[in-house]
N, C-alpha and C positions, 0 to 999 in steps of 0.2 A: 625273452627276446629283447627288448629295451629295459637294459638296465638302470636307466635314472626310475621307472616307472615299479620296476621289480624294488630298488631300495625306498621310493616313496610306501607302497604298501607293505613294506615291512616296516618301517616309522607308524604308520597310521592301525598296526595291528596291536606295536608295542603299547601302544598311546591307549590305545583301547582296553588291552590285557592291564596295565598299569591304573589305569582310572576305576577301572572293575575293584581289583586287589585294593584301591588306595578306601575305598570306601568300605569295604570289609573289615579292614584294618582301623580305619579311623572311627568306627564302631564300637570295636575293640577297644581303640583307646577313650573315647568317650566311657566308657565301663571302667575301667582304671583309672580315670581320674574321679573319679564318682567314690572307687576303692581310695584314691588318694587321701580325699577330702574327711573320710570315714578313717583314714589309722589316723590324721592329724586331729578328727575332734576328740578317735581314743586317746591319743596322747596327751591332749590339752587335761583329760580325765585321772588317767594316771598319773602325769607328772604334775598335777594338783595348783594349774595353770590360773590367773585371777578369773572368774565367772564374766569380771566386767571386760575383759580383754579377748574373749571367745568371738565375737563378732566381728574384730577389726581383725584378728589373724584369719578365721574363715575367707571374710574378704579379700586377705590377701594371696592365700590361699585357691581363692576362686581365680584371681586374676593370672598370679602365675602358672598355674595349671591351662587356664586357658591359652596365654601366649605358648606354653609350652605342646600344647597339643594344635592347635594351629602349624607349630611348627613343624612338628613329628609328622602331620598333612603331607605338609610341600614339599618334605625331605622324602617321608616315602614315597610318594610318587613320581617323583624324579628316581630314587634307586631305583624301582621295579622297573621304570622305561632305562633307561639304565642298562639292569638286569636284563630284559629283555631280549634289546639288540643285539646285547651281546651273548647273549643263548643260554644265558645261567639265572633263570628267572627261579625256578625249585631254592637255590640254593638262597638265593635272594630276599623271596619271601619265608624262606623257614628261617633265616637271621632274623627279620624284622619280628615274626612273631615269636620266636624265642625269648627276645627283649623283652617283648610285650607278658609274656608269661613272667620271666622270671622278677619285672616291675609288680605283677599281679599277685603273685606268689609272696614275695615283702614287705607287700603291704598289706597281705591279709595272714604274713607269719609272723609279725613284728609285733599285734597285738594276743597273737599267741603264744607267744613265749612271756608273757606278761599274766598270761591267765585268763583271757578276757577275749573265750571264742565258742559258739556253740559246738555244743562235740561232736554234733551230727554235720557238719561243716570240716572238718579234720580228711576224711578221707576225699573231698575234692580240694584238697589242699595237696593231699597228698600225689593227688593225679595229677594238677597242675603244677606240680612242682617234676615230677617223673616224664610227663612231658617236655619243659622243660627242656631236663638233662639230655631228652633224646632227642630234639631238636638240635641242642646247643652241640650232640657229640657228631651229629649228619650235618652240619654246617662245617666244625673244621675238619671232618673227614673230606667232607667234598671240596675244600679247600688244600688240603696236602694230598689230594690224588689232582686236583690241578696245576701244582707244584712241581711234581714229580714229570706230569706232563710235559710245561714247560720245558724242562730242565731236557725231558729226551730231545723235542725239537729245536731245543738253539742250536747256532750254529757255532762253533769256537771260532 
């Protein structure tokens, strides 16, 4: 009936479905960066880094990961409201955690390819990695059948 009051509760639904998601996600990425911190001290290991220098890269390491996941926060939760209003929330959140996977996925394939992985660990690698791919292939699907949309409703 009253439309300013109809678009107020759809804002205050998105706001809400986005806040829900952003916290699930930023879970997520607290767990990835935890994976982060884990290929970089394997790597300091591998690539036969000075022992006296492991602390000040960690640390720095802590620090960027932390701005960086702060950020990945504010950013996703702004796309999912976003997503939201504009009615393409599925596609939205399968992008973000696509990312999130296939950051997961590199950073615990990266000391795999190196030799340096329990074997029983291999086939959730391999899930998450299959995951992944079928996220990543229902996001641009869902994006060139949006396209294709478009393109019937404009108008020449």
């Amino acid at each position: 009936m009253n439309p300013f009051h109809d678009e107020q509760q759809k804002k205050a639904r998105a706001t809400l479905i986005s806040f829900a998601l952003t916290i699930v996600f930023s879970l997520l990425a607290l767990y990835n960066w935890w994976e982060l911190r884990m290929l970089v001290v394997t790597m300091m290991v591998i690539l036969k880094v000075n022992p006296y220098a492991w602390k000040a890269i960690d640390n720095m390491m802590f620090l960027l990961a932390g701005v960086g996941w702060l950020s990945y926060v504010f950013y996703s939760q702004y796309y999912l409201k976003k997503c939201a209003l504009a009615g393409k929330l599925l596609p939205g959140a399968a992008l973000l955690l696509a990312c999130q996977l296939w950051l997961l996925v590199l950073s615990r394939g990266i000391p795999a390819l190196f030799g340096v992985i329990n074997s029983s660990y291999g086939w959730i690698l391999a899930l998450e990695g299959a995951v992944a791919i079928l996220l990543t292939a229902f996001v641009f699907s869902h994006r060139r059948i949006g396209e294709k949309g478009r393109k019937l409703t404009a108008k020449p």
